[in-house]
C-alpha positions as CSV (number, residue, x, y, z in Angstrom):
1,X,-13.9,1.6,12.8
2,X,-10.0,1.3,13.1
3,X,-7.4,1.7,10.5
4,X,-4.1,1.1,10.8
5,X,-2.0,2.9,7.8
6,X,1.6,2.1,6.6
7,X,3.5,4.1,4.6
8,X,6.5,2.5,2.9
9,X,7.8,5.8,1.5
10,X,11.7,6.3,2.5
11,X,10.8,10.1,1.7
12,X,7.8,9.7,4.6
13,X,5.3,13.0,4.1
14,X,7.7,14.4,1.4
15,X,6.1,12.6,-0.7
16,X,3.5,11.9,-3.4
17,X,2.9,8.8,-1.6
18,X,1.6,10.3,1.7
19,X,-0.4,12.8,-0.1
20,X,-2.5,10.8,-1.4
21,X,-2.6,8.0,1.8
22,X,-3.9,11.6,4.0
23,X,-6.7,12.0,0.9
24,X,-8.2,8.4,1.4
25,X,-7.7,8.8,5.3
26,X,-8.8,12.6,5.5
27,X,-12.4,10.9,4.2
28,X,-12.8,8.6,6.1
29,X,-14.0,9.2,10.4
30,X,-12.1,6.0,11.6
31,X,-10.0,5.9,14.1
32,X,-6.3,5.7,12.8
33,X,-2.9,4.8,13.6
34,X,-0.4,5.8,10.6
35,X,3.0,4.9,10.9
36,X,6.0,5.8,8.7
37,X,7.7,2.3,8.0
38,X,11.2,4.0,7.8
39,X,10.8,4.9,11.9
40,X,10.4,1.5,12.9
41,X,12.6,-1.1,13.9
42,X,11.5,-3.8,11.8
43,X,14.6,-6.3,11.3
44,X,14.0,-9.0,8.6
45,X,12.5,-12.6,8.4
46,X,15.3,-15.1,9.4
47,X,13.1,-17.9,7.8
48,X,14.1,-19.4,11.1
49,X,10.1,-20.7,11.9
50,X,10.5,-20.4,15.9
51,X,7.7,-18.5,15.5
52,X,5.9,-21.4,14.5
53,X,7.6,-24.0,16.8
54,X,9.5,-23.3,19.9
55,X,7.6,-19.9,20.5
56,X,4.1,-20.1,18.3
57,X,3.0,-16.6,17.3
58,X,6.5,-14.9,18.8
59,X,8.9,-13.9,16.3
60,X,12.3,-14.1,17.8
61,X,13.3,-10.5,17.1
62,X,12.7,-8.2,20.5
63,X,11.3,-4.9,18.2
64,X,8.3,-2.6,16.1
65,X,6.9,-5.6,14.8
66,X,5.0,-7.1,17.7
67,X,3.4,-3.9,18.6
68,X,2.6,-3.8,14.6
69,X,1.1,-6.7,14.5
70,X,-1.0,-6.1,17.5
71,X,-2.6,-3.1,15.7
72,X,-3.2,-4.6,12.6
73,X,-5.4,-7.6,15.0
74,X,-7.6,-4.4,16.3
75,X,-8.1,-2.8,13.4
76,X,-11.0,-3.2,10.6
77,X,-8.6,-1.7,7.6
78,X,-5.1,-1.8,6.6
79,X,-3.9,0.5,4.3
80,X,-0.6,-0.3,3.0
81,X,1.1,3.0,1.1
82,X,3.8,2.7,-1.5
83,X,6.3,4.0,-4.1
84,X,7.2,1.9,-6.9
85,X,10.7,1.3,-6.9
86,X,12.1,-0.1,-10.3
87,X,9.2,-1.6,-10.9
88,X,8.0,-2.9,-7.1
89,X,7.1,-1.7,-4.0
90,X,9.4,-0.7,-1.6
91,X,11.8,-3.3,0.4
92,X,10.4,-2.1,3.6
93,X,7.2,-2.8,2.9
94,X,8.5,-6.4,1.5
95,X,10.4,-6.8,5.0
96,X,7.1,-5.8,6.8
97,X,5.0,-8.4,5.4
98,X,7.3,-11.3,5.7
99,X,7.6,-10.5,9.2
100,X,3.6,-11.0,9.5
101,X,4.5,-14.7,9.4
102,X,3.7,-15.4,13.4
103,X,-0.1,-14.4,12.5
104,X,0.1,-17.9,10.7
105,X,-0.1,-21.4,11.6
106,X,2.5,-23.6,9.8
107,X,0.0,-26.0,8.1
108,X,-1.0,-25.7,4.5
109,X,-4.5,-26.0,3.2
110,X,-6.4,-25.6,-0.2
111,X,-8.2,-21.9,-0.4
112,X,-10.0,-21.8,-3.8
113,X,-7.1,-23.4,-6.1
114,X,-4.3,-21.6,-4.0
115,X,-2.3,-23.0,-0.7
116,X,-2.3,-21.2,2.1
117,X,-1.7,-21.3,5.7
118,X,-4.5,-20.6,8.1
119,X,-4.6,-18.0,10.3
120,X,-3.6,-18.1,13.5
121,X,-6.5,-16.4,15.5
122,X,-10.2,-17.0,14.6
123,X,-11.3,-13.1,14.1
124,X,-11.8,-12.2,10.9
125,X,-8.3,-10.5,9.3
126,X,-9.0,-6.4,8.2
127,X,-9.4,-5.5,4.9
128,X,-6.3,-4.3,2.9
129,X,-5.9,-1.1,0.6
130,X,-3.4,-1.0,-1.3
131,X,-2.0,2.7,-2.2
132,X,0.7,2.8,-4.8
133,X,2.4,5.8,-6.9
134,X,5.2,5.8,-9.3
135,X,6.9,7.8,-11.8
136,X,6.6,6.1,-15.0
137,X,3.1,7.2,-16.5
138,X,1.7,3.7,-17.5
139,X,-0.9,1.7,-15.5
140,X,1.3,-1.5,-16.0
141,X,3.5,0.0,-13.3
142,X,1.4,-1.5,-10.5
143,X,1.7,-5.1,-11.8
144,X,3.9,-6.6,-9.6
145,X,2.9,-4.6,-7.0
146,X,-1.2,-5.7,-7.7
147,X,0.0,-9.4,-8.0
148,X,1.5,-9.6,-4.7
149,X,-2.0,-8.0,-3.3
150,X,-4.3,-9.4,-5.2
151,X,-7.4,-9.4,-2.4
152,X,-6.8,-5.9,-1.6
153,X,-8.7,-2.6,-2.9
154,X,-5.8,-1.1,-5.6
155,X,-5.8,2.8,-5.4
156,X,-2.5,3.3,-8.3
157,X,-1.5,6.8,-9.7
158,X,0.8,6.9,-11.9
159,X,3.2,9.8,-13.0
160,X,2.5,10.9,-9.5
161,X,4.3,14.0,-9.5
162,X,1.2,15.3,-11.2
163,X,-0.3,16.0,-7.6
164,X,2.4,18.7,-7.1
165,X,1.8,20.8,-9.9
166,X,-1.6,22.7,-9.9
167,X,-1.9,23.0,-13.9
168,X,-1.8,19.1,-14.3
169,X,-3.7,18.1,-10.3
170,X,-7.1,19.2,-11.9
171,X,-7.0,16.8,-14.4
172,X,-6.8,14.2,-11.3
173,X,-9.9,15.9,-10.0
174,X,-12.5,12.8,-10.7
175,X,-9.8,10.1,-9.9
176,X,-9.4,12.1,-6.3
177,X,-13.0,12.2,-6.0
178,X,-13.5,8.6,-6.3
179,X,-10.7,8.1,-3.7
180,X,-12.9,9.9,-1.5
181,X,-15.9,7.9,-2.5
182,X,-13.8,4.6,-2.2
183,X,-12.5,5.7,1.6
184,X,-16.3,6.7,2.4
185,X,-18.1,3.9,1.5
186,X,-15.2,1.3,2.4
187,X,-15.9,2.5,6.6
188,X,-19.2,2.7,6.6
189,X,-20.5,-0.4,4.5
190,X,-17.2,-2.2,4.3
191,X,-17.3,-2.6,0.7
192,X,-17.4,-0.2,-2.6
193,X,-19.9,-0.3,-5.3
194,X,-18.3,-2.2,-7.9
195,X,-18.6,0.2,-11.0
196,X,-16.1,2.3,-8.6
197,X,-13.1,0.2,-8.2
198,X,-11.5,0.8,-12.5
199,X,-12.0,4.9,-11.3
200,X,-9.7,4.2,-8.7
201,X,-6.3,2.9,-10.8
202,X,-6.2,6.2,-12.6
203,X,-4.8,5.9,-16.6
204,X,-3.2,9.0,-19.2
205,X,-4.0,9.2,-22.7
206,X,-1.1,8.0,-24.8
207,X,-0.9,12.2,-25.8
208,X,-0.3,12.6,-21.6
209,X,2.0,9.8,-21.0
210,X,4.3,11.5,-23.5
211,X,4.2,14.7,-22.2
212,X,5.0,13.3,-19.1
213,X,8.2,11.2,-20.3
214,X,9.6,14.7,-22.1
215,X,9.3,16.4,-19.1
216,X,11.2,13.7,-17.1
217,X,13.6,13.3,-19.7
218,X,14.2,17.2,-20.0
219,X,14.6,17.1,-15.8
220,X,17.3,14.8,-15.7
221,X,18.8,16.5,-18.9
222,X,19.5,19.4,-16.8
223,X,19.9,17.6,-13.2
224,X,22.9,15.2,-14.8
225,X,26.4,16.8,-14.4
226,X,28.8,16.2,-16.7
């Protein structure tokens, strides 16, 4: 079992994002690459297609991406870690998966009641985790970020700061747990039971999220200079 993990954090392992990417992989005894997104050279789509035409599956940019792509053909899992970013994920994770585009062919058929372009190569694609965190303490966060990953396993915390600060982490205790579960069960059956997946987009009481805006609003009360 091979996963290949992407964080899309610009604050890499000083963040909430890659503590709780190490949880799900710390479970889990796959083989892994993890890469920080921010320490590749990974230059953006030029919507030019020569990767469909006058070089098929060669993107014209000479950098991180081909090697990326190579791992993410040998691997059973990708897990794809992000911040939310005014209300999205990150725009290197946005600039990573455009630049998947060689690992298509240019036609368009009918999946379901969806378009779509096939895939280039025959074997089977991995399976995608989605790992998200944001500030705000609402689930609806993660919307844009579920409905541009809509076939991938979502693993959202909001008000993630809370994994900091000992006092408020416990509460998180059975959302962590099922993480664990999630990561377990995902690389040895390849799938998770399915009364597991709501435990994994974690939710505060309405009494919590306001706590959690106070304090934020009292932070920056104090962080702002006049």
């Amino acid at each position: 079992m091979k996963i290949l993990a992407l964080n899309a954090s610009p604050r890499k392992n000083k963040g909430t994002t890659d503590i709780l990417l190490n949880h799900f992989l710390e479970a889990t005894d796959a083989q892994i690459t993890k890469h920080y997104i921010t320490d590749l050279d990974i230059k953006g789509c030029l919507g030019c297609f020569n990767c469909w035409t006058t070089t098929p599956g060669k993107c014209i940019h000479k950098d991180d991406m081909q090697t990326i792509i190579n791992q993410y053909a040998e691997s059973d899992i990708i897990v794809l870690a992000t911040p939310i970013y005014n209300g999205t994920t990150t725009h290197y994770l946005q600039r990573l998966q455009e630049r998947f585009l060689p690992t298509a062919l240019p036609y368009q058929i009918q999946h379901g009641e969806e378009t779509r372009h096939p895939p280039r190569h025959q074997k089977k694609p991995p399976k995608t985790v989605l790992i998200a965190t944001a500030g705000f303490p609402d689930h609806q966060a993660f919307n844009i970020a579920k409905q541009l990953y809509p076939q991938s396993l979502h693993i959202t915390l909001p008000a993630a700061q809370t994994l900091t600060t000992p006092d408020l982490r416990k509460h998180l205790q059975p959302f962590l747990d099922a993480v664990t579960k999630a990561a377990k069960q995902l690389t040895t059956t390849g799938k998770i039971d399915p009364e597991l997946a709501p435990k994994l987009q974690y939710q505060y009481s309405e009494k919590m999220r306001q706590a959690i805006r106070d304090g934020a609003n009292n932070y920056f009360d104090q962080q702002i200079k006049e």
